[in-house]
DRENDO-1510 file (C-alpha; in Angstrom, 1 decimal, always signed):
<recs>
REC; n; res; u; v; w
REC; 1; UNK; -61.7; +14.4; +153.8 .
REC; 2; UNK; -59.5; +17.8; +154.7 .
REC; 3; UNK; -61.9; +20.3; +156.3 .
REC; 4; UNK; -59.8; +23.6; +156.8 .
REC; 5; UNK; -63.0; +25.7; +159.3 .
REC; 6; UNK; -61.8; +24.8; +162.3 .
REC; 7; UNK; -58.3; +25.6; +161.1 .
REC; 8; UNK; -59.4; +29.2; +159.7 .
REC; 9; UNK; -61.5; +29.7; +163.2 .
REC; 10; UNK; -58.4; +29.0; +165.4 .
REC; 11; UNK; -55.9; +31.2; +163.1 .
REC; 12; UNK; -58.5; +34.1; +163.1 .
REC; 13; UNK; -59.0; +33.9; +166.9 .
REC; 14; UNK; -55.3; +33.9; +166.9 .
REC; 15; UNK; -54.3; +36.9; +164.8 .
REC; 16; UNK; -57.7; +38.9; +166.1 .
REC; 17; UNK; -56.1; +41.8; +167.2 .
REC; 18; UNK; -54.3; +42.3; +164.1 .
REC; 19; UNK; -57.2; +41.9; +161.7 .
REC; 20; UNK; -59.3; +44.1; +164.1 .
REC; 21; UNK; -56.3; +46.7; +164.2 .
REC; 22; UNK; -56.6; +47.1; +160.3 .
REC; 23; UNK; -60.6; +47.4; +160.1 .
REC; 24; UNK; -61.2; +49.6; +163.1 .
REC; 25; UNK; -62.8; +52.8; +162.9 .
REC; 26; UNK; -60.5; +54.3; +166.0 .
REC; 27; UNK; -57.5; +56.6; +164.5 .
REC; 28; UNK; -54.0; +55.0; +165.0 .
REC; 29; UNK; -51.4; +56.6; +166.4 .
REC; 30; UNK; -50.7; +59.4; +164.5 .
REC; 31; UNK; -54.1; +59.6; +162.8 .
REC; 32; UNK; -56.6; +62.1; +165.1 .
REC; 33; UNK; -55.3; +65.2; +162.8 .
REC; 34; UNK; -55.9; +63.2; +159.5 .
REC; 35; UNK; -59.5; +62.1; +160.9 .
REC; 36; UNK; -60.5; +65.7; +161.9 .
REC; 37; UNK; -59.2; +66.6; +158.6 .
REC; 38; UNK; -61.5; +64.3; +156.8 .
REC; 39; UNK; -64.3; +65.6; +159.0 .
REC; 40; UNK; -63.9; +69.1; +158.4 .
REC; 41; UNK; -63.8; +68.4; +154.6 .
REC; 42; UNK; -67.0; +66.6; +154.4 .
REC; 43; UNK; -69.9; +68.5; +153.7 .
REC; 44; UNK; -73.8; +67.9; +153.6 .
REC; 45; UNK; -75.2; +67.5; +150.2 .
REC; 46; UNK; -77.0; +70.1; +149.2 .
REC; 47; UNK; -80.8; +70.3; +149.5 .
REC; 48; UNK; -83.3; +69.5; +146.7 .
REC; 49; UNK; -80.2; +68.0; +144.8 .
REC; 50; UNK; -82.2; +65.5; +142.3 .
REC; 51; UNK; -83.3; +67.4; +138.8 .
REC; 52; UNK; -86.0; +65.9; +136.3 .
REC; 53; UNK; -84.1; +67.8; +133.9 .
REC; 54; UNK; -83.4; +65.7; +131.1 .
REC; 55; UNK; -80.3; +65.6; +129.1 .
REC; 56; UNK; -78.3; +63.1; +126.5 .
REC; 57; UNK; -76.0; +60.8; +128.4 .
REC; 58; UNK; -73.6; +58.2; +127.4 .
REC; 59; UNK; -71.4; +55.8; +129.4 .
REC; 60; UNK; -68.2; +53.7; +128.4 .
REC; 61; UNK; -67.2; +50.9; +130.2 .
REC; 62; UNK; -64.6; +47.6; +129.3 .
REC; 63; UNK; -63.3; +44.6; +130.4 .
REC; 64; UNK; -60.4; +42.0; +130.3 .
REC; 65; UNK; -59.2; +38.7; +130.5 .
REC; 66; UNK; -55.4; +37.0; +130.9 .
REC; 67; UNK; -55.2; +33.1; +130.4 .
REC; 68; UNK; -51.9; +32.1; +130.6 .
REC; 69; UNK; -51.2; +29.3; +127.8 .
REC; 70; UNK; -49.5; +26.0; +128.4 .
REC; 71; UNK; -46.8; +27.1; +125.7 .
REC; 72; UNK; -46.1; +29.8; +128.7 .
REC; 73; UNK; -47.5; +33.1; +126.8 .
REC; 74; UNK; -49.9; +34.8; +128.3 .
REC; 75; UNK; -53.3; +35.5; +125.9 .
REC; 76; UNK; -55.3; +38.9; +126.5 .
REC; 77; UNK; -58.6; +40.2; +125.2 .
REC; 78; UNK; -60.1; +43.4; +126.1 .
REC; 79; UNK; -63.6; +44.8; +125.2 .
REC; 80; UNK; -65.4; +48.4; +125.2 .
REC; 81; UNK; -68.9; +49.1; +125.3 .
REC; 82; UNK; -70.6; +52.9; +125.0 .
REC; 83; UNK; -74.3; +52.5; +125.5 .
REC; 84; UNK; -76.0; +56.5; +125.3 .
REC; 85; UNK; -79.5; +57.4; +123.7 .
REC; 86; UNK; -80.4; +59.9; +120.6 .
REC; 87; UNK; -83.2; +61.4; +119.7 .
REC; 88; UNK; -85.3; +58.7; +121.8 .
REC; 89; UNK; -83.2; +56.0; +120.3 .
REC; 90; UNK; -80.2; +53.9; +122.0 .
REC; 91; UNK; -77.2; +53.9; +120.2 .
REC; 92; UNK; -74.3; +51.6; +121.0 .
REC; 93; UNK; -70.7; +51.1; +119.8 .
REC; 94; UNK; -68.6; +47.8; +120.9 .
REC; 95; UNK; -65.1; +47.6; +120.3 .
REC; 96; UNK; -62.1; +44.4; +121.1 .
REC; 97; UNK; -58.8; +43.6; +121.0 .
REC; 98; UNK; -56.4; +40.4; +121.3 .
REC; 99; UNK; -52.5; +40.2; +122.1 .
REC; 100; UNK; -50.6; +37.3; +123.1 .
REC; 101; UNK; -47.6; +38.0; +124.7 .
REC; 102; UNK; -44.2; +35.2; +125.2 .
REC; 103; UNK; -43.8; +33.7; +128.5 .
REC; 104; UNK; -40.5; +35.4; +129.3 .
REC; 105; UNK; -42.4; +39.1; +129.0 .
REC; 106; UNK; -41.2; +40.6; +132.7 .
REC; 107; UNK; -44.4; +40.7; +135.3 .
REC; 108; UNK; -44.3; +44.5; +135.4 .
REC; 109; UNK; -45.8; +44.6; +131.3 .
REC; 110; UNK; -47.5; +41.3; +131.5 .
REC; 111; UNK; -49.7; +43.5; +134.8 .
REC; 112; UNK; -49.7; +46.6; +132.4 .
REC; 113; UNK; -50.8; +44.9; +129.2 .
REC; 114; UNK; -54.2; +43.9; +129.8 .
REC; 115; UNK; -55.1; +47.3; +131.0 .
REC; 116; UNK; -53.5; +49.4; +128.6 .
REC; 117; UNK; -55.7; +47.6; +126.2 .
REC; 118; UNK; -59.0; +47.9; +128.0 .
REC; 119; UNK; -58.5; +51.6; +128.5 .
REC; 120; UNK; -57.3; +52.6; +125.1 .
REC; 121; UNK; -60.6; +50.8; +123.9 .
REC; 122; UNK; -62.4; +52.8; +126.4 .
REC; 123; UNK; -60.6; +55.9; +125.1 .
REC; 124; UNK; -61.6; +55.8; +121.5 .
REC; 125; UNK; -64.8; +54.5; +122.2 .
REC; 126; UNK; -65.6; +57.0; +123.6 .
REC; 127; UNK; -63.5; +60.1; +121.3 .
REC; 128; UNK; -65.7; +58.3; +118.5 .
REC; 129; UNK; -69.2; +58.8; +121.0 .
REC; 130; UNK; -67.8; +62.9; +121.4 .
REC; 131; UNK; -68.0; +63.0; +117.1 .
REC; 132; UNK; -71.8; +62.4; +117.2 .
REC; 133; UNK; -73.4; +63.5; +120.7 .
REC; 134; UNK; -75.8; +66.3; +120.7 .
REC; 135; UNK; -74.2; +69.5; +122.3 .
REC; 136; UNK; -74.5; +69.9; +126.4 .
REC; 137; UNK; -74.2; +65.7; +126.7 .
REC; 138; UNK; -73.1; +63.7; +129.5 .
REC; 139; UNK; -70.5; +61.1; +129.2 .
REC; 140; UNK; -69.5; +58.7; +132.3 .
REC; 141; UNK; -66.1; +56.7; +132.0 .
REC; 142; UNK; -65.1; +54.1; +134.7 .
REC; 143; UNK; -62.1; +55.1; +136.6 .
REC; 144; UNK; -59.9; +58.1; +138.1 .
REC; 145; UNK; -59.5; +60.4; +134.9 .
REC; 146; UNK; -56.1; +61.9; +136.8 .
REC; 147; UNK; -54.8; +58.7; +137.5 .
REC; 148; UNK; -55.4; +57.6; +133.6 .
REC; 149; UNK; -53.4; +60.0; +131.7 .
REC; 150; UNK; -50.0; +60.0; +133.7 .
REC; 151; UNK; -50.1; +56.2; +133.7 .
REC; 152; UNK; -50.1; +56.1; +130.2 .
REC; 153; UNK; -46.3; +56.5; +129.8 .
REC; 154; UNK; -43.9; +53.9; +131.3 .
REC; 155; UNK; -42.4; +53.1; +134.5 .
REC; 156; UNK; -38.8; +54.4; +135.3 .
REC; 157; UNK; -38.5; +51.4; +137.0 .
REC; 158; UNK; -37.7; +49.1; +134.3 .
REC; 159; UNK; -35.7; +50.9; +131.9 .
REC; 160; UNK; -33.6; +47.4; +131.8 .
REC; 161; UNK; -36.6; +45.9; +129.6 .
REC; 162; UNK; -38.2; +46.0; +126.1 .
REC; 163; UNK; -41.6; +46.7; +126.2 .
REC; 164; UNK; -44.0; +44.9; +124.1 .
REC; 165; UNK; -43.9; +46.5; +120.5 .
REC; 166; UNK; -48.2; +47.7; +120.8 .
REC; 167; UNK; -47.2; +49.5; +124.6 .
REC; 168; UNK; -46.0; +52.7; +122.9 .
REC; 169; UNK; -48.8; +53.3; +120.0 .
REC; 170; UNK; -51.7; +52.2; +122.7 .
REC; 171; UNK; -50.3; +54.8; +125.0 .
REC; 172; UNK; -50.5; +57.5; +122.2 .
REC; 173; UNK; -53.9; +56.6; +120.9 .
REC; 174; UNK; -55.0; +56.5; +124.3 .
REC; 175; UNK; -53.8; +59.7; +125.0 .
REC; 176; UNK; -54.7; +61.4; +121.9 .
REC; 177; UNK; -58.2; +60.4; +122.5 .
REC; 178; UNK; -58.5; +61.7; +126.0 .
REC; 179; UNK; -57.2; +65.1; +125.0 .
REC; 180; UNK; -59.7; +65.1; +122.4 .
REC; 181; UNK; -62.5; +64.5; +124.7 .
REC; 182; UNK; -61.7; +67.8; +126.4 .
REC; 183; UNK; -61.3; +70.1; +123.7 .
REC; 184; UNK; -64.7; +68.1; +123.4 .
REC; 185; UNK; -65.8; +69.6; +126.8 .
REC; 186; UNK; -64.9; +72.7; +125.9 .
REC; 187; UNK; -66.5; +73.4; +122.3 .
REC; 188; UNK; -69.5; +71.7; +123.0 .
REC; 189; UNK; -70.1; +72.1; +126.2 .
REC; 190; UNK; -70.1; +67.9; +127.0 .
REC; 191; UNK; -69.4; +67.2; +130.8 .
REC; 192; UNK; -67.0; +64.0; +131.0 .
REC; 193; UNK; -67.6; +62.8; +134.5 .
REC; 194; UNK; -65.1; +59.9; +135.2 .
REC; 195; UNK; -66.4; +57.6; +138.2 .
REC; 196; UNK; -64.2; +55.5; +140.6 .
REC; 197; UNK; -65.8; +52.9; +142.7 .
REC; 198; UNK; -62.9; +53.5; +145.0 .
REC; 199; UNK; -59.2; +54.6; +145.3 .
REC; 200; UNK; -56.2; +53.6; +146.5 .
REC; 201; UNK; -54.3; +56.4; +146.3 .
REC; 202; UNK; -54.0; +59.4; +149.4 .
REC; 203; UNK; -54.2; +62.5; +146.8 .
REC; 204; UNK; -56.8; +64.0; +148.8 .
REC; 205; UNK; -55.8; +63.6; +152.2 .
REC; 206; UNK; -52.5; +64.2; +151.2 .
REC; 207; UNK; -53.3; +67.6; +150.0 .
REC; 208; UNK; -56.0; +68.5; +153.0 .
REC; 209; UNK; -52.8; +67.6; +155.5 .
REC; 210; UNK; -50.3; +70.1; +153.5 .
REC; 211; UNK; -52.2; +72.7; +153.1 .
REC; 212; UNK; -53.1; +72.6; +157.1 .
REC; 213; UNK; -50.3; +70.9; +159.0 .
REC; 214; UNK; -46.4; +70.1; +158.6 .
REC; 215; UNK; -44.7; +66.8; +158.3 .
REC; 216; UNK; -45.6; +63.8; +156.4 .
REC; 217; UNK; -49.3; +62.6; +156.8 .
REC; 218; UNK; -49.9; +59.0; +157.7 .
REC; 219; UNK; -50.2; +56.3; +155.2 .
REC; 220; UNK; -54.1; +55.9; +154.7 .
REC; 221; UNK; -55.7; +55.6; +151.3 .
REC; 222; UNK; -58.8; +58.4; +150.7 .
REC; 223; UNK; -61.2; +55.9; +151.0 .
REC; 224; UNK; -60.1; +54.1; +153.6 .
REC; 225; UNK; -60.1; +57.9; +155.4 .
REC; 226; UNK; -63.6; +58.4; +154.3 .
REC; 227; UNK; -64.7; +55.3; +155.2 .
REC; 228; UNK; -63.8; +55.6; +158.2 .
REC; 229; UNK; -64.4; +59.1; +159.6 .
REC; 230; UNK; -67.6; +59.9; +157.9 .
REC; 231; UNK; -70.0; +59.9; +160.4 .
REC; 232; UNK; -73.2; +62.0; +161.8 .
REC; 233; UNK; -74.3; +62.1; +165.7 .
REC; 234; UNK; -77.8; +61.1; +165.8 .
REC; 235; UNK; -78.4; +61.2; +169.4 .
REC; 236; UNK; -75.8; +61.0; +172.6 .
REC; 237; UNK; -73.7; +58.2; +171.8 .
REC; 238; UNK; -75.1; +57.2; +168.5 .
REC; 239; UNK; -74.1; +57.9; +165.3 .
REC; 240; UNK; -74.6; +57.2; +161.7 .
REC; 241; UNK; -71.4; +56.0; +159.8 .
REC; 242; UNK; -70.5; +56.7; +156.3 .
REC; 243; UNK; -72.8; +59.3; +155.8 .
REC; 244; UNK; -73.7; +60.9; +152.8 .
REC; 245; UNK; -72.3; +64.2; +151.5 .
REC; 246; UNK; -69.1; +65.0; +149.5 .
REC; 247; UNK; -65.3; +66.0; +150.1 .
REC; 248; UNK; -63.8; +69.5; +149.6 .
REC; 249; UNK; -62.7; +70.0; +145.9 .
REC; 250; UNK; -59.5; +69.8; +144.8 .
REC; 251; UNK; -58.0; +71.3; +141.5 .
REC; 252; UNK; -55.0; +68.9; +140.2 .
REC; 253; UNK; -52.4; +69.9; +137.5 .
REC; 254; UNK; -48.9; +68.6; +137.5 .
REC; 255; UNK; -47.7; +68.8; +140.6 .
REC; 256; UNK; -48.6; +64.8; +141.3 .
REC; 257; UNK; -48.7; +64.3; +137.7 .
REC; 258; UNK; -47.3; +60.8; +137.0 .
REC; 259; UNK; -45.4; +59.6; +140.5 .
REC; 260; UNK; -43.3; +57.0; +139.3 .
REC; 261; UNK; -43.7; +57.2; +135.7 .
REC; 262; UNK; -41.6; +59.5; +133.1 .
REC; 263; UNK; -43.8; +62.5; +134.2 .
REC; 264; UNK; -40.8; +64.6; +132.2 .
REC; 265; UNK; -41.3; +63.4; +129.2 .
REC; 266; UNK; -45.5; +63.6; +129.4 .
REC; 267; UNK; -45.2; +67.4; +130.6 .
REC; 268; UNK; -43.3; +68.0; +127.9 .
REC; 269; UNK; -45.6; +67.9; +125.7 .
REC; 270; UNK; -47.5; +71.2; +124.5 .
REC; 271; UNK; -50.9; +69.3; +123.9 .
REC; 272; UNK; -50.9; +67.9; +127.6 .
REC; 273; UNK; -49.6; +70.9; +129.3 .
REC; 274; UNK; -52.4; +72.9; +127.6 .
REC; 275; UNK; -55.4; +70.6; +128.7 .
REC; 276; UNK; -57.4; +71.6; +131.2 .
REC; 277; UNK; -56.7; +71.0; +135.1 .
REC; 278; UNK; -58.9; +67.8; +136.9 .
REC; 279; UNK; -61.2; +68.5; +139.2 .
REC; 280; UNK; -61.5; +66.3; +141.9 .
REC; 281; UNK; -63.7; +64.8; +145.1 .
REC; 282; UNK; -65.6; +62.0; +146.7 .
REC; 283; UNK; -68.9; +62.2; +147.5 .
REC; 284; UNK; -71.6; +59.6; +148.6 .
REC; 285; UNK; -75.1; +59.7; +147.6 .
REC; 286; UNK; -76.7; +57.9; +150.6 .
REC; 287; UNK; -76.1; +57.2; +154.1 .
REC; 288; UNK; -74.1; +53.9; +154.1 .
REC; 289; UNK; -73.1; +53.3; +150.3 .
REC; 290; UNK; -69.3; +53.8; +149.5 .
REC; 291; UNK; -67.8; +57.0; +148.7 .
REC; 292; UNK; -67.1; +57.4; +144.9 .
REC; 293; UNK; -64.3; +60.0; +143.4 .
REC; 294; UNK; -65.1; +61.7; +140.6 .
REC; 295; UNK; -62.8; +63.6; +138.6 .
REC; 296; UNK; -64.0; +66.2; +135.2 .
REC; 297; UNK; -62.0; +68.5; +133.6 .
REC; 298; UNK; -61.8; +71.8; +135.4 .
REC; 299; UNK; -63.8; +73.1; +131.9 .
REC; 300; UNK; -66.9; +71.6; +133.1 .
REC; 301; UNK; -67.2; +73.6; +136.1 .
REC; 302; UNK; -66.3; +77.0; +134.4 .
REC; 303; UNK; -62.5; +76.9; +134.9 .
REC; 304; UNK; -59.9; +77.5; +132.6 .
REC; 305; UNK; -56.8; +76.1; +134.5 .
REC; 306; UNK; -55.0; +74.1; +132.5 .
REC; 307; UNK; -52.4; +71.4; +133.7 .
REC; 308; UNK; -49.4; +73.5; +133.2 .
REC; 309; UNK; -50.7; +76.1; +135.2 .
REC; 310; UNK; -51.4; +74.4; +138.3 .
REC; 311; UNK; -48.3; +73.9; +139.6 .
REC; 312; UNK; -49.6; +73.0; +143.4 .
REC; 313; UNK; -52.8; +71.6; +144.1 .
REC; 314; UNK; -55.4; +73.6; +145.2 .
REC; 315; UNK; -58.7; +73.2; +147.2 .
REC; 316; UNK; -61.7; +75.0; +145.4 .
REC; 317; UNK; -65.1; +76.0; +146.6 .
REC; 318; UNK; -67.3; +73.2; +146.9 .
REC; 319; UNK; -70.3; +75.3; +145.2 .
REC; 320; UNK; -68.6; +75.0; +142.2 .
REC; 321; UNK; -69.3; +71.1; +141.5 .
REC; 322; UNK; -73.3; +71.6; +142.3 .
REC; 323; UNK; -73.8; +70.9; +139.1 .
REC; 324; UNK; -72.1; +67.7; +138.6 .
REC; 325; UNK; -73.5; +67.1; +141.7 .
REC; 326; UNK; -76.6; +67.1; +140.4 .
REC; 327; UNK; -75.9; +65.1; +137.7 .
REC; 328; UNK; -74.9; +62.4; +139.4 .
REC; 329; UNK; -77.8; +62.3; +142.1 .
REC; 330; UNK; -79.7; +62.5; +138.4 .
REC; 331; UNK; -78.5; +58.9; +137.9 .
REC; 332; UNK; -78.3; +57.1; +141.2 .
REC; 333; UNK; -79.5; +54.4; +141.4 .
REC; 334; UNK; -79.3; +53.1; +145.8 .
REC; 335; UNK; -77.4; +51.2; +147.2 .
REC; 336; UNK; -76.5; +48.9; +144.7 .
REC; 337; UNK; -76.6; +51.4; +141.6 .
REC; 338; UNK; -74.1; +53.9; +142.1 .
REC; 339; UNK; -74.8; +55.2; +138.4 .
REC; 340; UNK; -77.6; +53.9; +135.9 .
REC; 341; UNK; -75.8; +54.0; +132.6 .
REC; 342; UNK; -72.3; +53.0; +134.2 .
REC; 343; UNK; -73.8; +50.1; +136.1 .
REC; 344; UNK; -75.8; +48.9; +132.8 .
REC; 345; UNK; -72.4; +49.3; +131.1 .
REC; 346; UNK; -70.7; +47.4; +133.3 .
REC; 347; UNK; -73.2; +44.5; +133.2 .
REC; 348; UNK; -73.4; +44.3; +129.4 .
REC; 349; UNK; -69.3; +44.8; +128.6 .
REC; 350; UNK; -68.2; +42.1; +131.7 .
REC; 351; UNK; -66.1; +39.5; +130.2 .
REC; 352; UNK; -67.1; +36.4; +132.3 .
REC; 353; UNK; -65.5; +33.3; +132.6 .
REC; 354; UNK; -67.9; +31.5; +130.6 .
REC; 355; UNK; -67.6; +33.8; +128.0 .
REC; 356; UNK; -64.2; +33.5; +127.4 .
REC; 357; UNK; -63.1; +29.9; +127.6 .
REC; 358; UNK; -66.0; +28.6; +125.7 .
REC; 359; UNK; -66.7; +30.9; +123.3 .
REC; 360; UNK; -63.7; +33.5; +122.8 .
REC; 361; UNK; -61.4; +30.9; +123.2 .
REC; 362; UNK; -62.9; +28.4; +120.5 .
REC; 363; UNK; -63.3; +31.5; +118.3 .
REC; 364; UNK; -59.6; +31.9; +118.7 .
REC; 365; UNK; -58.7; +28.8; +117.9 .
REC; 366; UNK; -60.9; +28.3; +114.9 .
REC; 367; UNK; -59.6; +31.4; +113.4 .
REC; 368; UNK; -55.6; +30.6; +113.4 .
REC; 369; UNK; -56.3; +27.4; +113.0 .
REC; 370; UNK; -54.0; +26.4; +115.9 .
REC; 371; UNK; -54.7; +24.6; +119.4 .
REC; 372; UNK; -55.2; +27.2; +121.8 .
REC; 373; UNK; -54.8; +25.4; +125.1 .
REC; 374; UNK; -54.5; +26.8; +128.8 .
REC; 375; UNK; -51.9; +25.5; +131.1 .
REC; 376; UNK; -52.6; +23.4; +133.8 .
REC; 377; UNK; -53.7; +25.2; +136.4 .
REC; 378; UNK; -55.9; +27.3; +134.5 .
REC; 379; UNK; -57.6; +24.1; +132.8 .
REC; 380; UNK; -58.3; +23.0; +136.2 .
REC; 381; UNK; -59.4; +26.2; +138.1 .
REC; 382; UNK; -61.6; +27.6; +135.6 .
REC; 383; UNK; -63.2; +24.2; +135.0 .
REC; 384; UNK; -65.0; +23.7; +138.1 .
</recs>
């Protein structure tokens, strides 16, 4: 019988230095001004930050699965869940989709679709949560909100392809929905806090080198950065690594709006232009956990900026997110509970492989009244 350990041992003792090189803690070449950046834009939480103060709160959350089909087409389903609580009573809302796309549908849409569809879900889910919340709610939403709304219109990339026929009214729904979350925000006073378990994207330590040194900053994601350089001295020589606190603000409008997408024709839309600015940071509860971004609409903090008029990006007080600050520290959780009602969310709405191949898939199939069958490797690798 193949036994691949003493293979993996051998190639890991052989490429150590390159594995280590990646995970290190030290700054590369090139990195000691980005690291003392990341330090200087850390801050302590502030003190007596947890509140008993009780106020309704929602969450949305969804989830997705691709099987690709042994015709070739690829078969996606998508659900939404927003869990929140009224008057003493939980209320819930569930929403799902299904598409099956033809196996010749370029990679670039068939890595789009599936996500397009989760969102949207989320999206309306949660426009229909706005209609009947009490005034000064809560709503959590999974993700970057500032990386949601540009992505919602197409790739210049690709302008040589059709794209599925549902790609363009998703978008709009989608985007219709956010926007009317934050006129939501801003006549009712609702705080839309969106919540990412972690970023690849440099946004923030793009903008903290700019605004402080010339040149192009090094290639690090923001969480890589703050996983990194986070740190506390405890005593000479010691020191406590990813420690808890939050980044330096950072007010986003168009400026980074869309990088690779048809940012033109989004911005030229009234509606968009005239929604409020993001606000933006990381912060981390607790010594050790991860760093989470959060982005709200600058309306939740008392700013009027909209998108249009934020040309260049700009780093606010950090006083001015105490109170979602608060809020969040309201509904930690530890370690493994970043947020209550998101983590719950994310539980309930997770699409799990069981689910899907013997019950959604059977459902399927019953309904058409045609064979759905997965190709081979999927028959094989989701049956052990």
């Amino acid at each position: 019988m193949a036994t691949f350990i003493d293979r993996l041992s051998e190639k890991i003792e052989s490429k150590r230095a390159k594995l280590l090189e990646t995970l290190s803690e030290e700054p590369r070449s090139g990195e000691e001004k980005l690291r003392d950046l990341v330090r200087e834009h850390w801050h302590a939480l502030p003190t007596n930050l947890k509140t008993n103060i009780p106020r309704p709160a929602f969450a949305v959350d969804g989830s997705r699965a691709v099987r690709h089909l042994a015709n070739g087409a690829y078969l996606f389903v998508a659900q939404g869940l927003l869990v929140g609580e009224i008057d003493g009573q939980r209320t819930e809302e569930t929403a799902v989709d299904i598409e099956i796309l033809e196996g010749t549908t370029p990679t670039p849409f068939v890595n789009e679709a599936a996500g397009l569809m989760m969102i949207r879900l989320e999206a309306l889910l949660a426009q229909r949560g706005a209609q009947v919340m009490p005034p000064e709610s809560v709503l959590f939403i999974d993700g970057a909100l500032y990386g949601i709304i540009p992505n919602l219109y197409p790739f210049r990339e690709y302008p040589q392809y059709d794209e599925p026929g549902f790609f363009s009214p998703y978008r709009q729904e989608t985007l219709e929905a956010f926007l009317d979350l934050f006129r939501a925000c801003k006549k009712n006073g609702m705080k839309l806090i969106s919540v990412a378990k972690t970023s690849t994207e440099s946004t923030h330590t793009r903008v903290w080198w700019q605004k402080k040194c010339s040149g192009d900053p090094p290639k690090i994601s923001d969480s890589e950065a703050l996983y990194k350089w986070t740190n506390r001295l405890v005593k000479k020589g010691e020191s406590i690594r990813r420690v808890s606190g939050y980044s330096r603000p950072i007010l986003l409008g168009k400026h980074a709006f869309a990088e690779g997408r048809q940012k033109e024709e989004l911005l030229g839309r009234e509606d968009v232009v005239n929604a409020s600015a993001i606000v933006s940071f990381f912060v981390r509860l607790d010594d050790y956990d991860d760093a989470l971004r959060i982005d709200v609409p600058a309306i939740c903090i008392g700013r009027d900026e909209t998108i249009g008029q934020v040309e260049e990006e700009q780093l606010i007080d950090p006083a001015e997110v105490f109170p979602i600050l608060k809020i969040l520290a309201a509904d930690y959780g530890g370690l493994e509970v970043y947020n209550a009602l998101l983590y719950a969310v994310d539980r309930e709405v997770r699409l799990r492989q069981n689910m899907m191949d013997e019950v959604y898939l059977s459902l399927i199939q019953d309904t058409l009244g045609k064979e759905i069958r997965l190709d081979r490797s999927e028959r094989r690798f989701h049956s052990v």
